[in-house]
C-alpha positions in Angstrom: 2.1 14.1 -11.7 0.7 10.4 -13.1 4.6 9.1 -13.4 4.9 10.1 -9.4 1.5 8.1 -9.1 2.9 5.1 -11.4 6.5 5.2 -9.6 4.9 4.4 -6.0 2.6 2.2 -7.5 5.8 0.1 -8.8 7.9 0.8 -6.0 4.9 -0.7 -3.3 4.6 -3.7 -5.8 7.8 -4.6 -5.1 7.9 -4.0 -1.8 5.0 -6.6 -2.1 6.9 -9.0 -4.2 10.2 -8.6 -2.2 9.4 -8.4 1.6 7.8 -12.0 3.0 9.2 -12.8 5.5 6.8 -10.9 7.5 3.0 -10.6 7.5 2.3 -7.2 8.9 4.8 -6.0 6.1 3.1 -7.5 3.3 -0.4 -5.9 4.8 1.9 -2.4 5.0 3.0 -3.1 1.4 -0.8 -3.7 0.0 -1.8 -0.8 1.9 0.8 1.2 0.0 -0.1 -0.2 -3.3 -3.9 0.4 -2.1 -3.1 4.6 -1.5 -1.6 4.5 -4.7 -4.2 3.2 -6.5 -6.3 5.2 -4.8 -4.2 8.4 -6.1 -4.2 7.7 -9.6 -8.0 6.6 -9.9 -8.7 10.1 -8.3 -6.3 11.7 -10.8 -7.9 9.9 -13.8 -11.5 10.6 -13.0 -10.6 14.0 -12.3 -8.9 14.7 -15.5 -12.3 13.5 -17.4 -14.9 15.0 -15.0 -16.2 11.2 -13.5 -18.2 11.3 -10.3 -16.0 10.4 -7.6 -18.8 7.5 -5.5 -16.7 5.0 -6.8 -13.8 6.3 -4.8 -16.0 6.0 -1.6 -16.9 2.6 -2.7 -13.0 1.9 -3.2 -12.2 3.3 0.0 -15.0 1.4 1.9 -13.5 -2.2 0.1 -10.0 -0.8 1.5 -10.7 -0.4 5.0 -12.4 -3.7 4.8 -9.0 -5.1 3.7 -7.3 -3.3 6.3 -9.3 -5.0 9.0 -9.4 -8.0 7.6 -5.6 -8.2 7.4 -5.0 -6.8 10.6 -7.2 -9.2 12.2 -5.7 -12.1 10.5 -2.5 -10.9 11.8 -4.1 -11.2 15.6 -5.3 -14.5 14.8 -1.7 -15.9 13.7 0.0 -14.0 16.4 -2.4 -15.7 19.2 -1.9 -19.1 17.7 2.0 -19.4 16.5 3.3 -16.2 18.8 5.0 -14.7 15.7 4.4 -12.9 12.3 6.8 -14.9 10.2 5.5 -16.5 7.2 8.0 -18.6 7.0 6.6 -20.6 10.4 3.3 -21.4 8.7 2.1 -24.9 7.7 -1.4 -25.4 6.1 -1.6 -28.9 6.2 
């Protein structure tokens, strides 16, 4: 069961790593790599009998990432009228 867990947590890293041209891809990859996490944290503290209010806590941080992602993504959409991240200049 953990080498399923540490398979999609490699497989959404590179996703990550790989896929930029986009930014509501890279927010769908660190959501992936987020779950995953997510999975194998439950399946460790389960295996030695941990409380689990750190999972809420990790969840709470994840939806906060989530919306702060998603309303980043608004934000670039209204001002350049695309996702690409290629378009971007910070100076």
């Amino acid at each position: 069961m953990m080498i399923t867990y540490f398979f999609g947590y490699f497989f959404s890293l590179i996703i990550f790593l790989f896929v930029r041209s986009h930014f509501l891809l890279c927010l769908l990859g660190l959501e992936y790599l987020l779950l995953y996490s997510f999975f194998f944290i439950f399946g460790f503290m389960g295996y030695f009998d941990f409380d689990y209010y750190f999972l809420v806590i990790y969840l709470v941080f994840g939806v906060c990432d989530g919306v702060l992602g998603l309303s980043l993504l608004v934000f670039l959409i209204r001002n350049s009228s695309s996702d690409y991240l290629d378009s971007l200049t910070l100076c």
